[in-house]
Structures are given as structure tokens and as C-alpha cells.
N, C-alpha and C positions, 0 to 999 in steps of 0.2 A: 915566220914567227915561231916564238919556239922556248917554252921551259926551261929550266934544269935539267928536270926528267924527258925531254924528248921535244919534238915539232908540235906546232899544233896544226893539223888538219883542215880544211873546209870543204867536207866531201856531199854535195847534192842537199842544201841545206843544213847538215848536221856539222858542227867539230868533234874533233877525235880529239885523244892529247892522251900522251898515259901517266897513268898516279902513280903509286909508291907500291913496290913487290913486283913490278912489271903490269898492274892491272891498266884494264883499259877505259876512261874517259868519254860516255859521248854523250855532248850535251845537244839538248833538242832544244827547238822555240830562239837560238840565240841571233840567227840569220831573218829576217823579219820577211823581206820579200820571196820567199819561201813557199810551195805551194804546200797546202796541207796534204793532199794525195800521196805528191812524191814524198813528202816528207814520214807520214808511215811506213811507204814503201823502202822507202830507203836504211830508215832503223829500224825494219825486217829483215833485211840484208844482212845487214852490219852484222845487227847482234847475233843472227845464224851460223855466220864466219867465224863470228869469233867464239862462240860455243862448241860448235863444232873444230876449229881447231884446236882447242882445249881440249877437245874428246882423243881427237888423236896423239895428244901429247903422254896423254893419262895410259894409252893402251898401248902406246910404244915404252914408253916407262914399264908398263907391268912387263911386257915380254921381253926387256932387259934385264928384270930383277931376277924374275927365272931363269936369266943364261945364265947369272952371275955377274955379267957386264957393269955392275954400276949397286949398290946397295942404298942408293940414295930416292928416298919414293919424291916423286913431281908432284907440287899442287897447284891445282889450276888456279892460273889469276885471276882476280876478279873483273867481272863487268859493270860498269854503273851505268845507269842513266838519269840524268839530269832531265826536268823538264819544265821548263820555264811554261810562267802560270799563262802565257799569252798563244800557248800551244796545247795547253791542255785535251783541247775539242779535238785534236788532231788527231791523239795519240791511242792505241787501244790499250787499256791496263790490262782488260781482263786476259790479250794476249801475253802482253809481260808475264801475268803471272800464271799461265799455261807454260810460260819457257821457264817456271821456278825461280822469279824473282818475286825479291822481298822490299817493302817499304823501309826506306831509313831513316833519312831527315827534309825536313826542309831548311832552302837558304833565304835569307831573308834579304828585301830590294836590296840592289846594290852591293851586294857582299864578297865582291870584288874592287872595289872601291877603294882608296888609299883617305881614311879622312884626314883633313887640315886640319894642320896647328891651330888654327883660331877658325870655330863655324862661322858662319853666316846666314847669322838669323832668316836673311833674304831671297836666300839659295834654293833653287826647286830642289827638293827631296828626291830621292832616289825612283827610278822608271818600275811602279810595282809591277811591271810586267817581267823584269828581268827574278824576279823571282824565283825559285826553281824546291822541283818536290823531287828526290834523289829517293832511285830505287836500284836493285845490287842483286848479283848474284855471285855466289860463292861455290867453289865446290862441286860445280854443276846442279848445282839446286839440292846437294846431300847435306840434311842437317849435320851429320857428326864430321864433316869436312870445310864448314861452315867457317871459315876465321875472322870472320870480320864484326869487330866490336860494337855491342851496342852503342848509339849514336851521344844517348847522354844517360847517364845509371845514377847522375845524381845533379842537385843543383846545390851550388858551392855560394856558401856564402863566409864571408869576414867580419870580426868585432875586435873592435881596439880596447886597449887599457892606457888611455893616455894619463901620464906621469908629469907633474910639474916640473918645472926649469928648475927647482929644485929636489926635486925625487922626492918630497916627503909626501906626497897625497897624489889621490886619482879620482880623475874626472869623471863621475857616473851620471844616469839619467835615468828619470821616472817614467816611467812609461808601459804602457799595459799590466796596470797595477803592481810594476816591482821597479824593484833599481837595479840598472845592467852596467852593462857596455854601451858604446853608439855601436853598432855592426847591421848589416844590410844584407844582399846579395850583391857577387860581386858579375858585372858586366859584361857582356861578350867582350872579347878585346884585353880587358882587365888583367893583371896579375893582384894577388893578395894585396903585396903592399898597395896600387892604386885601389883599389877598390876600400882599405881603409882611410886613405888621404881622402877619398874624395865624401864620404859619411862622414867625416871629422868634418869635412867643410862647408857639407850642405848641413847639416844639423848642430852644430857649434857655432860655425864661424871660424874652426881653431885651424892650424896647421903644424905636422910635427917637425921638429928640428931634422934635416936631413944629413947635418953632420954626427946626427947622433946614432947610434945602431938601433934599429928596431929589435924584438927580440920574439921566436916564435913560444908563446906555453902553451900551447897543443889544442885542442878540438873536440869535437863528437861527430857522430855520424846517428840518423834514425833512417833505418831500413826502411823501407815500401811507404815514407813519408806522404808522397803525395800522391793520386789515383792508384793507390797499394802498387805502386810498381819501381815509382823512383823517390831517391833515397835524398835525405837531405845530409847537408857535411858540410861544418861550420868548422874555420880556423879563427884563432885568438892570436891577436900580437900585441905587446907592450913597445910603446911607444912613447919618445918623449916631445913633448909643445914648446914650442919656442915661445909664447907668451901662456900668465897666466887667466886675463882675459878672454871671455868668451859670449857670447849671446846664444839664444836657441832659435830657430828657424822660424819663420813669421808663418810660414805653411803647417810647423809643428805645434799647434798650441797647449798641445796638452803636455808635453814634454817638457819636466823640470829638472835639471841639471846643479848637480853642486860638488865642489871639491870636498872629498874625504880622505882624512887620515890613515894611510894603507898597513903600517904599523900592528896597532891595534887592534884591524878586520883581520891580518895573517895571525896574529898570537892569538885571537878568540878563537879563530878559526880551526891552531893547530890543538887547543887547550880543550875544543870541544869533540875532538876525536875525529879532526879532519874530516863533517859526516857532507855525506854530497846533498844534494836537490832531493834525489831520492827518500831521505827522511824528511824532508818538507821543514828542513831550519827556517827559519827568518832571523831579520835581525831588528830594530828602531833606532831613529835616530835621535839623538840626544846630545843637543848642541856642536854637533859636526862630527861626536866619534860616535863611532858604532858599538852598542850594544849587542849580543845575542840574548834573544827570548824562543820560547818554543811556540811553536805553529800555533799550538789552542792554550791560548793564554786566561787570562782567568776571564770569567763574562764580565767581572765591574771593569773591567782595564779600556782606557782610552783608544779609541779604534788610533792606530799609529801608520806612516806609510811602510810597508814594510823593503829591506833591502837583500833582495833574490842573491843569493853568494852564485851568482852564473859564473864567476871568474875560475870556483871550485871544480866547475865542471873537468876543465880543462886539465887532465889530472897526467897529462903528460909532461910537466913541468911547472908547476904551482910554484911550487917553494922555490925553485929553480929559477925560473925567470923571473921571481920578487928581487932574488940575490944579482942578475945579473944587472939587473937595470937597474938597481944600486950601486955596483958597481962600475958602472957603465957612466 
């Protein structure tokens, strides 16, 4: 059996296989009648080997550099270890991380898996034992030799601007006291555009025209978003629906959705000094077209629902993708 990148191994309960830059692959727990004994024993071995001949590749390289022979410095490949959650009792960490490895990610049941076109509501769910918690060493455990990227720096999410079949208005929704986009996060597996079809369709009912081009107008990012460390990073795409027809999710009930006139929000918008989120605009709505009013409006004024311009956010292409998907 055997990779792209190379064979796969079955040596004394462990797989070998190697990844991408020549690194090396060894996953533990995936052999089940495996004794747990041999099975430390044996990925004490392993990882020895192959640290140690990293060492001598790094010292045979340095005393090349010095002859002259070669000006190209060697970096040692990485080593992973995988360790499926059903071996865990097996394995020592606290050895791993004596040999200067570091935790990376984990993989979640089944994540070798190929899923079906069509689930099956019926279908046992993945063996959470094949689970696995992935730890690495790089560099020989030398932070400033270190190349291997943080596992996830940010979590990506997608919001649509769906366009009528006749481009004059767009579909927004009320929802945690403003009017947005529909946008989500988007799904392991995912690319943008799914991950916006499929928010269109669990929270509308709507689906966009696929003969029609989507169109990107850009995004944000907030730094140390979540436990201050990982960052949040949203893309916006314009999009148009093949009907104008829509419902809101029976799961969503606070979510109220209406066609507005996109016109009218781009000229307020550019009249009022293109100003972003940052000055706290609002807008009201007033018989389908939009208004702007400022944030603290007078105290006799009717409380109004207000409409969040989050589309302005996206100031990588505002004006720009209004004109494309007009003319589009």
C-alpha cells in the first residue's frame, strides 16, 4: 500500500508513511491488536532513528558548508506523531515532550473518510476511537528552526449578498439586533463559495443561480478573536438567486429577512462619506428603502429596527463589486 508521497509501513504495530518536505508520518493506535508495551517500545525506536538521523544529516551538512562543498544549509524533516484516542493509555507524552515535541492538532473520527454524495441518516457514525491527537517535531526541537505552521491561526467564515434575478435589490436579515448578510462559518471540507450556498439554504430556503458568476468584495479579519490567540476572518461574496422567493428557517425564529433596494443604500452610503461601522452609522427602514440616521438619534424618535451597513465593511471592493454584479 502506498501514497503519492511514498509506501505505507506496518512496522510492530505502528504505520510509517511520509508527508510533504520528506517529513516522516507515524501514526500510533491505528493497528487495534497491538500490544500496548511493544507499542511504546516500538515508537521509542522509531522516533530515536529518525532524530538521530536528522542529527547526522545537520552535522554532515555543517562540515560541508565549511569545505565549501555545497552552500545550501539542510533542514531537518519533520517528525509527527499521530495518536489515535484508543491508545492514548499507551503512549508516554511526557517522553515526547523530553524528545522536543510539540502538540499540534487534533483529527477528528473518521477523517480519513471519503463522505457520500447522499448521508445516511442510518449509518453508524465514524469509530471515535480512530480519532487522533498529532504531535511534531521540527528542527530538532530548535524554536528558530521550527517551520511548521500553526495548525489553525484563524477560523474563516463566509456572508453573502444575494442579488435578485433582477439585480435591483438585496436580500438582508435581522438578526442580533441589526440587518446583515446571511454568513456563517465555513465547514471543514468547505470552500467559500459552499459554505455560502449552503447558509443561503439553511436560513432562506434560497439557492444562487450557478450560471451566474459570484463575485468576491472583500472581508475583515480580528486578531486574537477568540481565547486571545486565534483570529477571526470573514469573506463576503455577491451573489445572484435564481428565485425571488424565500422563507426563513423554522429553527431560526428570530430571523427576519426582506428585499431591499441596493441603489439607494450605495448612494446614501457614498453621500454620507463612505463612513464604516467604526462611526456606529445606522440606518431605518422606511417602506423598503433605506434611510440613514445617526446612531443617537433624538430621545422622542420611535425606537426603529436599525440596518448594520456590514456590507461597508468590506472595503476591498464595495463600489466595485456593486458595478460588477450589475453588470454581470
Amino acid at each position: 500500500m502506498a501514497t503519492p508521497l511514498g509506501p505505507i509501513v506496518r512496522q510492530r504495530g505502528l504505520i510509517l508513511q511520509r508527508g510533504q518536505f520528506g517529513s516522516l508520518v507515524i501514526r500510533v493506535g491505528c493497528i487495534r491488536d497491538a500490544s500496548w508495551v511493544e507499542l511504546m517500545k516500538c515508537l521509542k525506536e522509531v522516533v530515536d532513528s529518525s532524530l538521530q538521523a536528522e542529527r547526522d544529516q545537520v552535522e554532515q551538512n555543517k562540515q560541508e558548508l565549511a569545505a565549501g562543498t555545497t552552500t545550501r544549509r539542510h533542514f531537518p524533516a519533520v517528525t509527527y506523531v499521530a495518536i489515535s484516542l484508543r491508545a492514548m493509555q499507551a503512549i508516554d507524552l511526557g517522553w515526547l515532550v523530553h524528545r522536543k515535541f510539540k502538540y499540534h492538532h487534533y483529527r477528528p473520527p473518521g477523517h480519513g473518510d471519503t463522505p457520500p454524495d447522499t448521508p445516511d441518516a442510518d449509518a453508524p457514525g465514524p469509530d471515535e476511537g480512530t480519532a487522533e491527537f498529532v504531535y511534531y517535531c521540527s528542527g530538532l526541537g530548535e524554536p528558530a528552526d521550527d517551520v511548521v505552521p500553526v495548525y489553525s491561526t484563524s477560523i474563516e467564515g463566509a456572508a453573502a449578498l444575494p442579488f435578485s434575478p433582477d439585480v435591483e435589490k438585496v436580500l438582508l436579515v435581522y438578526e442580533r439586533g441589526r440587518w446583515s448578510m446571511v454568513g456563517g462559518p465555513v465547514h471543514a471540507g468547505e470552500c467559500t463559495v459552499q459554505a455560502v450556498a449552503r447558509e443561503l439554504k439553511q436560513e432562506l430556503g434560497v439557492t444562487f443561480d450557478e450560471q451566474q458568476e459570484c463575485y468576491y468584495l472583500g472581508g475583515w479579519s480580528t486578531g486574537r478573536a477568540r481565547d486571545n490567540t486565534i483570529n477571526d476572518s470573514f469573506t463576503a461574496l455577491a451573489v445572484q438567486l435564481s428565485s425571488a422567493d424565500f422563507t426563513t428557517s423554522a429553527e431560526e425564529e428570530d430571523i427576519e429577512a426582506r428585499w431591499i433596494e441596493w441603489r439607494p443604500l450605495l448612494n446614501q452610503w457614498r453621500e454620507g462619506g463612505k463612513k464604516s461601522l467604526a462611526r456606529r452609522w445606522t440606518s431605518s427602514l422606511d417602506g423598503g428603502v433605506c434611510t440613514y440616521t445617526e446612531f443617537n438619534r433624538r430621545p422622542d424618535a420611535p425606537p426603529k429596527p436599525s440596518l448594520g451597513v456590514s456590507c461597508c465593511r468590506h472595503r476591498a471592493g464595495g463600489d466595485a463589486g456593486a458595478r460588477h454584479v450589475r453588470g454581470g
